[in-house]
C-alpha positions as CSV (number, residue, x, y, z in Angstrom):
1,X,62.2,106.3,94.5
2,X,61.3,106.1,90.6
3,X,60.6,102.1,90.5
4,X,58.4,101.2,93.5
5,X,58.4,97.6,92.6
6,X,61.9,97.8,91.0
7,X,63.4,95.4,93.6
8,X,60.2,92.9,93.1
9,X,60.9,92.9,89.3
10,X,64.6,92.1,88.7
11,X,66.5,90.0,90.5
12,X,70.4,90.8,91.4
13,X,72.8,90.7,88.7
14,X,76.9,91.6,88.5
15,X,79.7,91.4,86.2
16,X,80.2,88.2,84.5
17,X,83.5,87.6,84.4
18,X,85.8,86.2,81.7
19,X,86.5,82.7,81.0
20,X,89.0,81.9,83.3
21,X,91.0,79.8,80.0
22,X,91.5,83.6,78.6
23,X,92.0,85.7,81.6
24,X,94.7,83.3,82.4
25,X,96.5,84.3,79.6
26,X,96.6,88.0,80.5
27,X,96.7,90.8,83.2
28,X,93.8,92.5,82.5
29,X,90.9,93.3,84.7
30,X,88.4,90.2,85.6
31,X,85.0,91.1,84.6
32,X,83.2,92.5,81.7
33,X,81.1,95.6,82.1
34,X,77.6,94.9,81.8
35,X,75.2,97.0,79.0
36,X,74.0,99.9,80.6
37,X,70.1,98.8,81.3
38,X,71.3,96.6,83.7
39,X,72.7,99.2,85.4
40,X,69.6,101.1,85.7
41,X,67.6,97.8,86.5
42,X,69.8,97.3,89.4
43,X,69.7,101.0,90.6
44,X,66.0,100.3,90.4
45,X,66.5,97.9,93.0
46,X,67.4,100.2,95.5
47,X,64.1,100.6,98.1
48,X,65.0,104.6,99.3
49,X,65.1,103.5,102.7
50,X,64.0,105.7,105.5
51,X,67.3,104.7,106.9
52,X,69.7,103.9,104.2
53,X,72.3,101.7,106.4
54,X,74.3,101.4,103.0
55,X,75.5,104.8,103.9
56,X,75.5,104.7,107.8
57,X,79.1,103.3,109.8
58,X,77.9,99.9,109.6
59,X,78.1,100.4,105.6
60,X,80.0,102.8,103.7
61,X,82.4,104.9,106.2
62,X,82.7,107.7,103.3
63,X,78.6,108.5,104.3
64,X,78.3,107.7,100.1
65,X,74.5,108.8,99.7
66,X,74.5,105.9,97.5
67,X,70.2,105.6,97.4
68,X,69.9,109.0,95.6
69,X,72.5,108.0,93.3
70,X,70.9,104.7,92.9
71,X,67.8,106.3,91.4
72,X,69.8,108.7,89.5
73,X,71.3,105.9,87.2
74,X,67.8,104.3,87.0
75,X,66.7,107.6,85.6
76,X,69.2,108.1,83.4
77,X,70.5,111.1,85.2
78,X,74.1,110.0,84.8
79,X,75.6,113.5,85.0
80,X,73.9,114.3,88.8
81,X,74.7,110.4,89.7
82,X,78.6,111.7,89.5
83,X,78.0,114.9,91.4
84,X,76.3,113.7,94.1
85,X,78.8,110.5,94.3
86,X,81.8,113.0,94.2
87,X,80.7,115.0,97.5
88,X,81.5,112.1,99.4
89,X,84.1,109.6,97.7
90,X,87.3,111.1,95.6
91,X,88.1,107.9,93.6
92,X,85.0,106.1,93.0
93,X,86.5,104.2,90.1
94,X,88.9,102.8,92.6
95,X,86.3,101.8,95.4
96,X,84.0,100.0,92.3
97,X,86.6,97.9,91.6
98,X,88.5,96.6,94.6
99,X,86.4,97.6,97.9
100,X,84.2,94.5,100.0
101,X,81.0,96.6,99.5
102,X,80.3,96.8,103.3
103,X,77.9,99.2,101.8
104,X,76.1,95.4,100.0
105,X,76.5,94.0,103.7
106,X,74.2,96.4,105.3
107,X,71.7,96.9,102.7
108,X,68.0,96.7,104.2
109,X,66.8,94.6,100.8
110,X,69.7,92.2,102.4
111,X,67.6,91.0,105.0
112,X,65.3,88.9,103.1
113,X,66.4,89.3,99.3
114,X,70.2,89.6,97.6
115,X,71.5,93.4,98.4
116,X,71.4,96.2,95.8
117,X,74.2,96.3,93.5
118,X,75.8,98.9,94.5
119,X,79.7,98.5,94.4
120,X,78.9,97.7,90.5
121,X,77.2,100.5,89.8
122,X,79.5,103.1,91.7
123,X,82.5,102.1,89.1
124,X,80.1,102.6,86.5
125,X,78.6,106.1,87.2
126,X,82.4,106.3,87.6
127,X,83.7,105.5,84.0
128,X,80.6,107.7,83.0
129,X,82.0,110.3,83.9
130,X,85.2,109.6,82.4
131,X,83.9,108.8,79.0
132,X,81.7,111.9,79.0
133,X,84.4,113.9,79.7
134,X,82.7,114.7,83.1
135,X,85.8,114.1,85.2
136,X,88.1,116.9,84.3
137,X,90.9,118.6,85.6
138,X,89.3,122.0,87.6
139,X,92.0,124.1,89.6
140,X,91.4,126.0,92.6
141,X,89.9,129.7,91.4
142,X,92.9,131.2,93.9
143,X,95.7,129.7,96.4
144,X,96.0,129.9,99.8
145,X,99.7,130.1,99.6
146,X,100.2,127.5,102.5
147,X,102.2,124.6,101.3
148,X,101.0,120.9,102.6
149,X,103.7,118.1,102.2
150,X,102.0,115.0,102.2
151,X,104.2,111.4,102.7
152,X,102.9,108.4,100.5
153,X,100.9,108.1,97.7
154,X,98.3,105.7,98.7
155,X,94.4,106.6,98.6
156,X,94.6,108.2,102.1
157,X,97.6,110.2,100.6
158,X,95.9,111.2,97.4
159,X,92.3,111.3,99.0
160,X,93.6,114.4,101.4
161,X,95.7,115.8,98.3
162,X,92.8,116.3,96.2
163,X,90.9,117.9,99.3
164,X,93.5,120.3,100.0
165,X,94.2,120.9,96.4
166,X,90.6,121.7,96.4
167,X,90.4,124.5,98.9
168,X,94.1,126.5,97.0
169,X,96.5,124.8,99.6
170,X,99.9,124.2,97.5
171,X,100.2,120.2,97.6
172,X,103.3,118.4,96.8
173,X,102.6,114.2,97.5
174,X,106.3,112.1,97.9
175,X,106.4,108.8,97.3
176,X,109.5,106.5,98.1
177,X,108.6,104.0,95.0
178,X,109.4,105.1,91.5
179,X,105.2,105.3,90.8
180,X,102.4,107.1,92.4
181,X,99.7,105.0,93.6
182,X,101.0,103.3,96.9
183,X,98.9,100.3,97.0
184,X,97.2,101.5,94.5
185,X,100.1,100.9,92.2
186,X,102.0,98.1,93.7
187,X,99.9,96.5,96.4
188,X,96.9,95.3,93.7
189,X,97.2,93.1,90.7
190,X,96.3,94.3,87.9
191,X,94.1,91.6,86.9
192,X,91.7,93.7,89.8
193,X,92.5,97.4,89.4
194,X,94.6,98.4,86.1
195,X,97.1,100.6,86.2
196,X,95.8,102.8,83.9
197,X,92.7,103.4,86.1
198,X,95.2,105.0,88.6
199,X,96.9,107.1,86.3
200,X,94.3,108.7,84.7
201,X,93.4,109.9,88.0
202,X,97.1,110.8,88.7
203,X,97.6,112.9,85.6
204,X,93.9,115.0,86.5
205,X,95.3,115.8,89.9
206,X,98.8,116.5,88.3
207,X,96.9,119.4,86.1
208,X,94.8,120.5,89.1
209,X,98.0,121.8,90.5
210,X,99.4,119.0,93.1
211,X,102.9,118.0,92.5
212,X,103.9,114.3,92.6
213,X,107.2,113.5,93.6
214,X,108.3,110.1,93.7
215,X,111.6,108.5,94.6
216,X,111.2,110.7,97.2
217,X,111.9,108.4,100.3
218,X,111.6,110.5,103.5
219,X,113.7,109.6,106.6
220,X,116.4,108.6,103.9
221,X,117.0,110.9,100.6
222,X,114.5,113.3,101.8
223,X,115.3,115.0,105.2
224,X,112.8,115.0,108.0
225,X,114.0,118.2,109.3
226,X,113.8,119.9,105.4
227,X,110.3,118.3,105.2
228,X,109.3,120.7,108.7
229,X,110.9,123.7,107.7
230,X,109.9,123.7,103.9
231,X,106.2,123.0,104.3
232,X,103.6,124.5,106.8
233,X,102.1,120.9,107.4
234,X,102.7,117.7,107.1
235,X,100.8,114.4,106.3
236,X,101.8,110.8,107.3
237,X,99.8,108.4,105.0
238,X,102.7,105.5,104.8
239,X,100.3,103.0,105.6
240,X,101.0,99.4,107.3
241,X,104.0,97.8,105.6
242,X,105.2,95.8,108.5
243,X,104.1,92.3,107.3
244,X,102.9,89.6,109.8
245,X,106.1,87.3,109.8
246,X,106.6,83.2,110.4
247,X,108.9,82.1,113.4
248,X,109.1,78.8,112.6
249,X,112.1,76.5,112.0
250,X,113.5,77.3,107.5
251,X,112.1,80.5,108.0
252,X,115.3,81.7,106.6
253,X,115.7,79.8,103.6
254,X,115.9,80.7,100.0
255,X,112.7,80.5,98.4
256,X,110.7,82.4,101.3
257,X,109.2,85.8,100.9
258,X,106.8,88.1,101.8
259,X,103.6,88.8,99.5
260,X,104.2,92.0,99.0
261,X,108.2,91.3,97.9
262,X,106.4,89.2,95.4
263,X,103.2,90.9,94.0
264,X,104.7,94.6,93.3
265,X,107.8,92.9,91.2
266,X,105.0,91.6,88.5
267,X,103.2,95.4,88.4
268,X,106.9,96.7,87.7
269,X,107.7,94.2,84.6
270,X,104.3,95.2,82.9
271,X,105.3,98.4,83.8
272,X,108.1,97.7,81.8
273,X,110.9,97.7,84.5
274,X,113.5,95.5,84.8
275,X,113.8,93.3,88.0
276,X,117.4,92.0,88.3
277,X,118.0,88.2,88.3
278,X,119.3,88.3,91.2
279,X,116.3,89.7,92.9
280,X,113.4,88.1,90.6
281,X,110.7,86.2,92.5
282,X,108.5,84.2,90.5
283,X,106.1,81.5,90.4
284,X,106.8,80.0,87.1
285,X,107.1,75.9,87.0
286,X,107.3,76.3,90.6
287,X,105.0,74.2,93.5
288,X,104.2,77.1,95.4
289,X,102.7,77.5,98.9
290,X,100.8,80.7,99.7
291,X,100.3,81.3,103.6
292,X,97.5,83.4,104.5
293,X,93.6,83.3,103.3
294,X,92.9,86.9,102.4
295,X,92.7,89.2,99.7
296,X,96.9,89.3,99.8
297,X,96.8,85.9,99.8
298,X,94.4,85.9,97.1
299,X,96.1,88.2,95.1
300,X,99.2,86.0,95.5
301,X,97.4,82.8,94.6
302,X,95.9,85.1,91.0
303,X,99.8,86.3,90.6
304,X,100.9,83.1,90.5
305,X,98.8,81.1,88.3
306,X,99.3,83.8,85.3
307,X,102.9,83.8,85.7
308,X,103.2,79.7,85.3
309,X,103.1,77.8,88.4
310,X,102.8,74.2,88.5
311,X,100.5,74.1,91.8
312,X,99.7,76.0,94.3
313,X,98.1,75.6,97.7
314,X,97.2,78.0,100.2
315,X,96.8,77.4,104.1
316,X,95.0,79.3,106.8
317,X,95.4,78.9,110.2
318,X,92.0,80.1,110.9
319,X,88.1,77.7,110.7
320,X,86.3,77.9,107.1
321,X,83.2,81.0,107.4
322,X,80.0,79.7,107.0
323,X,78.2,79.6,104.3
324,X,75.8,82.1,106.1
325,X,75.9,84.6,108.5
326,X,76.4,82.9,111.8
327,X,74.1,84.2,114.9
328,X,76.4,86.2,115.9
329,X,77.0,88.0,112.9
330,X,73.8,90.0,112.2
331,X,72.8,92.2,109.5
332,X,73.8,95.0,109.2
333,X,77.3,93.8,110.2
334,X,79.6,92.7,107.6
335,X,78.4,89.4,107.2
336,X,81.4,86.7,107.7
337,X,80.8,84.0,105.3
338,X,82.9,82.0,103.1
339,X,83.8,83.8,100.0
340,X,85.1,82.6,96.5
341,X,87.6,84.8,94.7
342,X,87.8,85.6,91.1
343,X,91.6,83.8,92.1
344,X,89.9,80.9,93.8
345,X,87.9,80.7,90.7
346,X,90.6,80.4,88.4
347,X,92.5,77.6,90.6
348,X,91.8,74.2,88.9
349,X,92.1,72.1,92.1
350,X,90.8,73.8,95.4
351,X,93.8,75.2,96.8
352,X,92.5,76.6,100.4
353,X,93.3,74.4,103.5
354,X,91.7,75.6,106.5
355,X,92.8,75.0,109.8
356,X,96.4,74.1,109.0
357,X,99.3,75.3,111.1
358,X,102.7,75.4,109.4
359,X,105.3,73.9,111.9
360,X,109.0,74.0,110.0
361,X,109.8,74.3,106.5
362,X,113.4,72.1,105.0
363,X,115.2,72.1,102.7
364,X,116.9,70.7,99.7
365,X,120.5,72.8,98.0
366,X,119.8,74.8,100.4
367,X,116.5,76.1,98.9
368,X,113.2,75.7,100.9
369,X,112.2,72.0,99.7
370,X,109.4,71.1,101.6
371,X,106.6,72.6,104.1
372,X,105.6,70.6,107.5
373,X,102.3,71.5,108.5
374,X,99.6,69.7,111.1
375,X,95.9,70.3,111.2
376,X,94.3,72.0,114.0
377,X,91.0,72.5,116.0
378,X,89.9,75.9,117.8
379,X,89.4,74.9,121.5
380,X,88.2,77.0,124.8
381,X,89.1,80.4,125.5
382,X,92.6,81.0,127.1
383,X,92.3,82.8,130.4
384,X,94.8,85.0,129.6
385,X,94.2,85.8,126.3
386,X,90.3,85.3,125.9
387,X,91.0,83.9,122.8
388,X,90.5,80.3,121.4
389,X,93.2,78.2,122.1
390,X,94.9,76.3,119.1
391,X,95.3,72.3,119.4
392,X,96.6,70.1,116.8
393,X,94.9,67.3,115.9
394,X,96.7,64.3,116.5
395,X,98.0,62.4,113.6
396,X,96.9,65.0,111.2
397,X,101.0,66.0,110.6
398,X,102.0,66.1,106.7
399,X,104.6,67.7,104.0
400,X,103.7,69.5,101.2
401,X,107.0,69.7,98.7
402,X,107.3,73.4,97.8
403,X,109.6,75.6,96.0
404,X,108.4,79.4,96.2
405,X,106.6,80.1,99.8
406,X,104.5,83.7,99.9
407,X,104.1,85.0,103.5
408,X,100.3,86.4,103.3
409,X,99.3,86.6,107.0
410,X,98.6,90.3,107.2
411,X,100.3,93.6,108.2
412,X,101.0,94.8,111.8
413,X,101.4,98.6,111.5
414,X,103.6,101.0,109.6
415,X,107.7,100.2,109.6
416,X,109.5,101.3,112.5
417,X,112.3,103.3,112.5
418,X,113.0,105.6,109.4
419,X,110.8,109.0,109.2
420,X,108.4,108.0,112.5
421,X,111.4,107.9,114.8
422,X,113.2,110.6,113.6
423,X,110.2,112.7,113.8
424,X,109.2,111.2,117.5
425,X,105.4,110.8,117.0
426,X,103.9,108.8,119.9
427,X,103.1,105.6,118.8
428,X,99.6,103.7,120.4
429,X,98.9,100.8,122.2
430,X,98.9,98.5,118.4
431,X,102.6,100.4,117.6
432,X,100.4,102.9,114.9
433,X,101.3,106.3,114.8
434,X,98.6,108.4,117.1
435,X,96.5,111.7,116.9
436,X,93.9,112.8,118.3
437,X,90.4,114.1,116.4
438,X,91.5,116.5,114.2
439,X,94.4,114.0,113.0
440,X,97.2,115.1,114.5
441,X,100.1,113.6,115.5
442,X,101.9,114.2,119.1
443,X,104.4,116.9,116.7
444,X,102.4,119.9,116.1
445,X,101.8,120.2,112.9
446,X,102.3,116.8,111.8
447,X,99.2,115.0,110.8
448,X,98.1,111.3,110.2
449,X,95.7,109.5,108.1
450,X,94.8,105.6,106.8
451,X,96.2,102.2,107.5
452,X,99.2,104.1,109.5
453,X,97.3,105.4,112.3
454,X,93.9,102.7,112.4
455,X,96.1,99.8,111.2
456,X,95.6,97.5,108.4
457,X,92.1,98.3,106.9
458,X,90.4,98.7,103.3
459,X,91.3,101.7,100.5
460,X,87.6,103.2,101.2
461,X,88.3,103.5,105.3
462,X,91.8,104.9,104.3
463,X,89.9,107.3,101.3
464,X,87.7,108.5,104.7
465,X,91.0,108.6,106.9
466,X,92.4,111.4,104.0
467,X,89.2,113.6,103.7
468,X,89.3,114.0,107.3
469,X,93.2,114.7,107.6
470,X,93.0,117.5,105.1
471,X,90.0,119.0,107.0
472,X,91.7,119.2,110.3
473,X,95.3,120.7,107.9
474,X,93.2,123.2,106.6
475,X,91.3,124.3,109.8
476,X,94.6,124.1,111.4
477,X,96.4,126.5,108.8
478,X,93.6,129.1,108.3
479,X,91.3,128.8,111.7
480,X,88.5,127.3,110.0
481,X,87.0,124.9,107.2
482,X,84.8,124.4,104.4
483,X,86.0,120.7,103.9
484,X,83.3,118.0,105.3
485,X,83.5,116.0,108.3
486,X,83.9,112.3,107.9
487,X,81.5,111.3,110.2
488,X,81.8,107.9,111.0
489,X,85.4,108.1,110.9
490,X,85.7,107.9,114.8
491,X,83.1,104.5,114.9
C-alpha cells in the first residue's frame, strides 16, 4: 500500500463520456480515456485490505488480485500490473469495458465512501499492454499432440482456448456465425465494446497456434459424430440463445422481433455485410417499443437511437431499484439500485416505464400498429410460487402506437435440439446442459462451460466458466494439471 491516505486525498473519478449530440452520430465506443495520473490517483485509492472482497465470490469470480494491481498502476509499475492481472483474467480489455464491476460492489472503501475504480483501470493496464507491445503472441514451447475441439466462440469459448493453447493442446474453436467473437462480436454494440478490441485479441490467439473456424455450425454442416471421432475432447460453450418470448395476443405480427434478431444485423453492416431487404430490421423513422429493462434492452434502446428512430419507449414489468441499497441488499452483495445507462443517457425523453405489463399488441396492414399495456403493482407472495403476485391497477390500461417492437426480456438456456440432442447430454432442472466439477458433461469426454451450463450470466462469470473447463480437459487428457482452479466457480 504505497498511498496510505490515497483514498482520503482524491475522490472517485471515471470516464467522461462523449457529448451525447456527437456519439449519436457514430458507433464508436462511449467514453474517453482519462490521462494516465488519474489512473494512478484512483489506484491510490485502493486501501490493501486484509480481506480484499473485490477479489473474493461476492466480487470478482476470476479471484482478479485486483489490490496488488491497484498499487502497481499507482507506482507506475505498468509492466507487472499486466502480469499479475493476466494470471487470473484472459481478456481484461473485454471485462474493462463491458462487465458490472461486482468487483466495485463489494469493495470495503464502498461501505462508507464511493468504491475504488477498479473496472476503469483494468481496461487500462489493459491497453497498456497493448500499446507497449506487452501483449504479444507467445506459443506453447512444445505440443501435447491431443486435439481439443471447442464449440462457440464466446469468452467462455476463447477463455478455455487460450488455456489449453497455453499448456501445447492443439485447439481448433468453431463458430456457426461468419465472425469469431460470439457475443463478443454480435451480442454487444459497438458503441460498448469495438470490434476491433475483439479482433486484435482474435488475431494473437490465431498466431499462438489455435485455429478459428467459423461458419462452422455443429449439429448441422459440421457432424456431431466427426466432431467425437476427430478430436480427443470436446467443449460446449454455445451459451444461452433461447430468448425469453411474449405469449400475448399480435405476438405474431410483422414488426415483432427478438433483440438479438435486431442488434447483431447492425454489427454485420459496419462490418460491411449486406443484410437482405427482405430480412433488414431497423429502427429508422420508426416509433419503437423495447420490452425488457436490462443491458439487452439497453443495448436495443442505444441501437436504435443511432440508427434514426423517431421515439422510443421501453417497459419493464418489474418495480424501479432504489436509489440505494435496500436492507436486504447488503454490502458486499451486488448492490440493486437504479442504474442510468450511457443509452438511457442519450434518450431525450425518459423512455423506461416501470411496472407495465404488455397485454395484446394490433395491428394496422397487417403490421404491428399499436401496443396495449396496463400498469401493475407487486402484491403478496403466491403460495405456490412464493413469488409476488402481479395485479393490475385498475384504470391504468393504455396504447402506445408502435411500429418496430424489440423482445428484451432475457434468455432461458441454450437452444434445444441441434448438437445437445444429438449428442444426448443430460440436461438440469433450468433445461442447461449439466456436468459435474470437473465440467463434464453426462458424455464422457464432452465438456461444458459459460452461460450454457449456469444460464444466462455476465462475460467475466462465463471467462471463469472457460479457465475451469480447460483445467478439467487437460487433467482429463494427461492425468493431471498445471492450469489454476477457479475457485469460486462453484459459489
Amino acid at each position: 500500500m504505497g498511498a496510505i491516505k490515497g483514498f482520503m486525498e482524491h475522490g472517485r473519478e471515471t470516464p467522461k463520456g462523449r457529448d451525447v449530440k456527437d456519439r449519436l452520430k457514430d458507433w464508436k465506443e462511449v467514453y474517453h480515456v482519462m490521462p494516465d495520473i488519474k489512473y494512478k490517483d484512483q489506484g491510490s485509492r485502493c486501501m490493501d485490505c486484509g480481506v480484499p472482497f473485490c477479489q473474493s465470490n461476492t466480487g470478482c469470480p476470476l479471484g482478479n488480485m485486483i489490490p496488488d494491481w491497484n498499487d502497481m498502476v499507482y507506482r507506475d509499475r505498468w509492466e507487472d500490473a499486466l502480469a499479475y492481472m493476466s494470471k487470473t483474467n484472459n481478456f481484461p480489455e473485454f471485462t474493462g469495458r463491458i462487465c458490472p464491476a461486482p468487483c466495485e460492489g463489494a469493495c470495503v472503501l464502498g461501505i462508507s465512501e464511493p468504491a475504488v475504480t477498479i473496472r476503469s483501470i483494468e481496461e487500462k493496464i489493459a491497453e497498456e499492454g497493448f500499446e507497449r507491445g506487452l501483449i504479444k503472441p507467445s506459443p506453447p514451447l512444445k505440443r501435447t499432440g491431443k486435439k481439443v475441439a471447442i464449440v462457440g466462440s464466446g469468452p467462455a469459448g476463447l477463455a478455455a482456448a487460450d488455456q489449453l493453447n497455453k499448456v501445447g493442446h492443439n485447439v481448433v474453436v468453431l463458430e456457426k456465425d461468419n465472425r469469431i467473437g460470439g457475443l463478443l462480436m454480435y451480442g454487444i454494440p459497438n458503441f460498448k465494446l469495438e470490434k476491433e478490441i475483439v479482433q486484435r485479441r482474435i488475431d494473437v490467439m490465431e498466431k499462438e497456434g489455435v485455429e478459428f473456424r467459423p461458419n462452422s455450425h455443429v449439429g448441422e454442416n459440421v457432424k456431431i459424430e466427426d466432431l467425437q471421432n476427430d478430436y480427443d475432447a470436446v467443449i460446449l460453450c454455445g451459451g444461452a440463445q433461447q430468448p425469453r418470448d411474449l405469449p400475448v395476443e399480435g405476438r405474431d405480427l410483422d414488426g415483432i422481433h427478438f433483440a438479438m434478431s435486431f442488434l447483431p444485423q447492425q454489427t454485420k453492416r459496419l462490418q460491411g455485410d449486406t443484410i437482405p431487404e427482405a430480412e433488414a430490421i431497423t429502427a429508422k423513422d420508426k416509433n419503437v417499443l423495447v420490452i425488457g429493462g436490462g443491458d439487452t434492452g439497453s443495448d436495443c434502446l442505444g441501437t436504435s437511437l443511432r440508427q434514426g428512430a423517431k421515439r422510443v419507449d421501453q417497459f419493464e414489468l418489474l418495480p424501479a431499484p432504489p436509489e440505494g441499497r435496500a436492507e436486504g441488499n447488503p454490502w458486499p452483495n451486488w448492490p440493486q439500485i437504479y442504474r442510468v445507462s450511457s443509452s438511457h443517457e442519450e434518450a431525450i425523453d425518459e423512455v423506461r416505464d416501470f411496472c407495465v405489463m404488455t397485454k395484446k399488441f394490433s395491428e394496422k396492414d397487417g403490421k404491428v400498429h399499436k401496443v396495449h399495456a396496463v400498469k401493475v403493482e407487486f402484491g403478496d407472495p403466491d403460495p405456490k410460487t412464493g413469488r409476488p403476485q402481479i395485479v393490475e391497477v385498475p384504470g391504468s390500461e393504455f396504447e402506445l402506437q408502435v411500429d418496430l417492437v424489440l423482445l428484451a426480456m432475457g434468455f432461458l438456456g441454450p437452444i434445444r435440439g441441434g448438437m445437445i440432442e444429438q449428442l444426448g447430454v443430460d440436461l438440469d432442472g433450468r433445461g442447461n446442459v449439466a456436468c459435474d466439477g470437473k465440467k463434464m458433461t453426462s458424455v464422457p469426454g464432452v465438456f461444458v462451460a459459460g452461460d450454457m451450463t449456469r444460464g444466462q450470466s455476465l462475460v467475466v462469470w462465463a471467462i471463469a466458466e472457460g479457465r475451469e473447463a480447460a483445467r478439467g480437459v487437460d487433467e482429463y487428457l494427461m492425468g493431471s494439471t498445471i492450469l489454476p482452479h477457479s475457485e469460486f466457480l462453484s459459489v
